[in-house]
C-alpha positions in Angstrom: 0.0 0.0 0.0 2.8 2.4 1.1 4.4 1.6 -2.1 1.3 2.3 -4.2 1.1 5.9 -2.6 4.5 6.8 -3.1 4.1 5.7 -6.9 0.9 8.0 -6.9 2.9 10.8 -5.6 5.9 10.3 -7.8 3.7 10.8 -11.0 1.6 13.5 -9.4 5.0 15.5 -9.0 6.5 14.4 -12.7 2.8 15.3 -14.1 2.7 18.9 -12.3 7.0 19.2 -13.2 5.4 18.6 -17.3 2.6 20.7 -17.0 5.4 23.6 -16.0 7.3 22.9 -18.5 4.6 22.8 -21.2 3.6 26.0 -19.7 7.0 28.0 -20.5 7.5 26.5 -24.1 4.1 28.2 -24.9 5.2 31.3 -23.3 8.4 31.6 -25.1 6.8 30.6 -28.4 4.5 33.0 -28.0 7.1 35.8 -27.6 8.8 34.9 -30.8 5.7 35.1 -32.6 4.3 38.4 -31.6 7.3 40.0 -30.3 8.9 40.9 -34.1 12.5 40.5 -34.0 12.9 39.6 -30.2 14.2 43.4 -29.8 13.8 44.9 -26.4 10.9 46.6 -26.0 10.4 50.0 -24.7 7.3 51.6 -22.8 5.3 54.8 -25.2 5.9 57.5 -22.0 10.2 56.9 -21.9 10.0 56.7 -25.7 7.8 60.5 -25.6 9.8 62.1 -23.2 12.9 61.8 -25.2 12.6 64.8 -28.5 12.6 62.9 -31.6 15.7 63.1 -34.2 15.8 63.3 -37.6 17.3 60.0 -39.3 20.1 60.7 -42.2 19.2 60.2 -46.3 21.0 57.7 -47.8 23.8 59.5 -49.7 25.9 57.7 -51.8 25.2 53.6 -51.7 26.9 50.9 -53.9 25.2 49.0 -55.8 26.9 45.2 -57.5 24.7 42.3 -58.9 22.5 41.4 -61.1 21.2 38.1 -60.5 18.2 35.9 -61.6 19.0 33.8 -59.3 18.7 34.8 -55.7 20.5 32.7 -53.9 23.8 34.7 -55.3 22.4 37.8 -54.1 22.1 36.0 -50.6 25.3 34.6 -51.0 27.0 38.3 -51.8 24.7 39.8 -48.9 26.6 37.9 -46.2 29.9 38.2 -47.9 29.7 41.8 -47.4 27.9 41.8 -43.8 31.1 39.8 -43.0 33.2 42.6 -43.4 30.9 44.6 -41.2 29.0 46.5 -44.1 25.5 46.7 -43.8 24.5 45.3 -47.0 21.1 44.1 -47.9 19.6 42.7 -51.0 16.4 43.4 -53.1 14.3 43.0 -56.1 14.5 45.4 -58.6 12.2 46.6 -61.3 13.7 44.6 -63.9 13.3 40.9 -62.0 16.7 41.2 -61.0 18.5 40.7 -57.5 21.0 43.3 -56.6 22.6 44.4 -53.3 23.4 47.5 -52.1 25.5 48.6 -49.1 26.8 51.8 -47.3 26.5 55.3 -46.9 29.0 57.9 -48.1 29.6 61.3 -47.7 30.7 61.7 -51.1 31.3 59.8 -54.4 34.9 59.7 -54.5 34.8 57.9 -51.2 32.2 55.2 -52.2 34.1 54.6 -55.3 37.0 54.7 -53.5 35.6 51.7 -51.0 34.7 50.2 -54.1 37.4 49.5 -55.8 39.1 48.6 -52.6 36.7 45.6 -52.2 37.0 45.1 -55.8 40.8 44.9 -55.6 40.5 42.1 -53.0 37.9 40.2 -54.8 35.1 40.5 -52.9 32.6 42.5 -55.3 33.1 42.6 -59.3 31.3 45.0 -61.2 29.7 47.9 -59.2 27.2 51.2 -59.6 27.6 54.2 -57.7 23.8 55.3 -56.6 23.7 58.8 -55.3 20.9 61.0 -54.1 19.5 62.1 -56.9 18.3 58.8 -57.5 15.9 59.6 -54.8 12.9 61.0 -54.9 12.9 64.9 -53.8 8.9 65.2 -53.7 7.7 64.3 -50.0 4.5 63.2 -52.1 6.3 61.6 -54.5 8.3 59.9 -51.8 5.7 58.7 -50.2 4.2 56.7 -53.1 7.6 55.1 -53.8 7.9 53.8 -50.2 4.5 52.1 -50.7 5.7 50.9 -54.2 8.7 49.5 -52.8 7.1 47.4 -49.7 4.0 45.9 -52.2 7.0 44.1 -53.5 7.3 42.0 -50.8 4.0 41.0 -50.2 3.7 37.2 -49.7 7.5 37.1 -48.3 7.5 34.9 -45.3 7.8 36.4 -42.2 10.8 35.5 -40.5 12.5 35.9 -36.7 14.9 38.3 -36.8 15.2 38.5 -40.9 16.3 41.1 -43.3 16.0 39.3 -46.5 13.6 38.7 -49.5 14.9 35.2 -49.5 14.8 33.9 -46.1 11.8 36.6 -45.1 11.2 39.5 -43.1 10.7 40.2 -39.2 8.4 43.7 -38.8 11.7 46.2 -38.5 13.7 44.4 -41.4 11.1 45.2 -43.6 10.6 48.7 -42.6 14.6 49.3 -42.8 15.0 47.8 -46.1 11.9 50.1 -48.0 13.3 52.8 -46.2 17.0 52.5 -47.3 15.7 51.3 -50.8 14.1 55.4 -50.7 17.3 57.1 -49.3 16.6 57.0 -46.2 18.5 55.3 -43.0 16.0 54.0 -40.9 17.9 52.0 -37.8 17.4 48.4 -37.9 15.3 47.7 -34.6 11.7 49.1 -33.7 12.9 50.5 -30.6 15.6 52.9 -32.7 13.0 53.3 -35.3 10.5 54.6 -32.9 12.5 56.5 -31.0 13.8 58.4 -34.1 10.7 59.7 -35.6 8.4 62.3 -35.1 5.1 61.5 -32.8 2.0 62.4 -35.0 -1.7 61.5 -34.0 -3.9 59.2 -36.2 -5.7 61.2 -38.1 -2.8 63.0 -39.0 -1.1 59.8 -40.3 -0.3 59.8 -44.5 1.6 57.0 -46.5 5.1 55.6 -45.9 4.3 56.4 -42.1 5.3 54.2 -39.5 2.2 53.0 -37.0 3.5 50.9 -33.8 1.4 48.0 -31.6 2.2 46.5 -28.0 1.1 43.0 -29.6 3.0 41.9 -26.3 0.6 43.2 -24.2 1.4 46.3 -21.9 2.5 49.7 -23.9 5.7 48.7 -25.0 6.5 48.6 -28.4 6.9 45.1 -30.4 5.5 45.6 -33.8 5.9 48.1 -36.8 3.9 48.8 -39.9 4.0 51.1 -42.8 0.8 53.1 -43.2 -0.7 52.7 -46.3 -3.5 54.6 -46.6 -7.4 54.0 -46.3 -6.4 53.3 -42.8 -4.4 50.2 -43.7 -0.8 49.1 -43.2 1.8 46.4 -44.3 3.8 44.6 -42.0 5.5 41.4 -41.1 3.0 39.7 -38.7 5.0 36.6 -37.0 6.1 33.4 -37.6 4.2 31.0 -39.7 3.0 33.8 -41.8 3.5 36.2 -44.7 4.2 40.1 -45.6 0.9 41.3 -45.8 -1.7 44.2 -45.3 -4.1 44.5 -42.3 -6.7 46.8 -41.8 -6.0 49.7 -38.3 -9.9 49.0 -37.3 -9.0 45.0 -36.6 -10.1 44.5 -33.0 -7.0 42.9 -32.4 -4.2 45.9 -34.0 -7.1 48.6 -32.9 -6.5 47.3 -29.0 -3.0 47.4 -29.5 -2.2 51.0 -31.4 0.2 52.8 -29.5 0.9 55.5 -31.9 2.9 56.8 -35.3 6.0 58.3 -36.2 6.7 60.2 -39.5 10.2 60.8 -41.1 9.4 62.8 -43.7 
């Protein structure tokens, strides 16, 4: 009998210690679902008290690639991010991949880096974009930043990605379609909404950014571009695509903490 009872107790404790454990695996799943990126989040009063700054435009970037196939653009991506330059990859208007990377003051100096990289082998042949490549318009602007994320519509979302390859977390796709319109939007949601200038809803136009607390609380853990027609694209977690979600959804209207603009 005594042995019975201990047995009892013995898989009472392994069932609670398994229930614990099932527990925590949700918990942590769930936090690198809705959290985008796994950044640290911030609460909307610190990030208000601090006066916004303006983020720099993309001056002179250099541009190498052409390729059908992506998986050399992907390749060339992490060649360069190995040698610390913040490189990232795209698809351009003519069904091609191509990378750029850096920001320079001038374009003697990014031909300069170049030629240096070409001299050891790492790039080939290589374009010099500069800001006129950019559009000038705000309005203009605007419409190009919406172009430029409808391209990746359908791209799988993915933890912590950057890429039109391996997918997109919610502030990789926001840096990318920035920095593909000349403008250096930092890589984390935290930065990015720390940067920009606080503007109210109905005040919010295209190529804005709108934030959520999808993590409950009023800290920041998601990012969208405004679109207009009170819609925005975003990244929306693992197990799903690049898509565009409506702000009067019960579930993103519960969780709006606010806009930033950078225009």
């Amino acid at each position: 009998m005594q042995s019975v009872m201990i047995e009892k107790r013995q898989y009472q404790f392994e069932r609670s210690q398994m229930r614990q454990l099932l527990m925590w695996l949700i918990l942590l799943q769930a936090v690198l679902i809705i959290s985008c990126g796994g950044e640290t989040a911030i609460s909307k009063d610190r990030a208000d008290q601090q006066p916004p700054t303006s983020i720099p435009h993309v001056r002179y970037t250099i541009q190498v690639g052409a390729f059908a196939n992506i998986n050399n653009a992907v390749r060339l991506t992490a060649r360069l991010q190995n040698k610390g330059l913040t490189a990232y990859h795209f698809l351009h208007d003519s069904g091609l991949f191509k990378v750029r990377f850096g920001n320079y003051s001038s374009k003697k100096a990014a031909r300069r880096r170049a030629e240096n990289l070409k001299t050891a082998g790492v790039i080939d042949v290589y374009y010099i974009v500069g800001p006129d490549q950019y559009a000038a318009d705000k309005d203009e602007l605007r419409e190009n930043i919406i172009t430029t994320a409808n391209r990746y519509v359908g791209i799988p979302y993915r933890w912590g990605g950057e890429s039109v390859w391996t997918g997109f977390d919610c502030s990789g796709l926001t840096m990318v379609v920035y920095r593909l319109n000349g403008l250096e939007l930092p890589r984390s949601s935290k930065k990015q909404w720390k940067v920009g200038k606080p503007i109210k809803r109905r005040e919010l136009a295209k190529g804005d950014l709108v934030f959520f607390a999808t993590s409950g609380g009023t800290r920041v853990s998601h990012v969208g571009i405004y679109t207009g027609d009170n819609k925005f694209l975003h990244a929306p977690g693992r197990g799903r695509k690049i898509t565009t979600s409506s702000m009067s959804n019960s579930y993103f209207k519960s969780r709006y903490l606010g806009a930033r603009t950078y225009l």
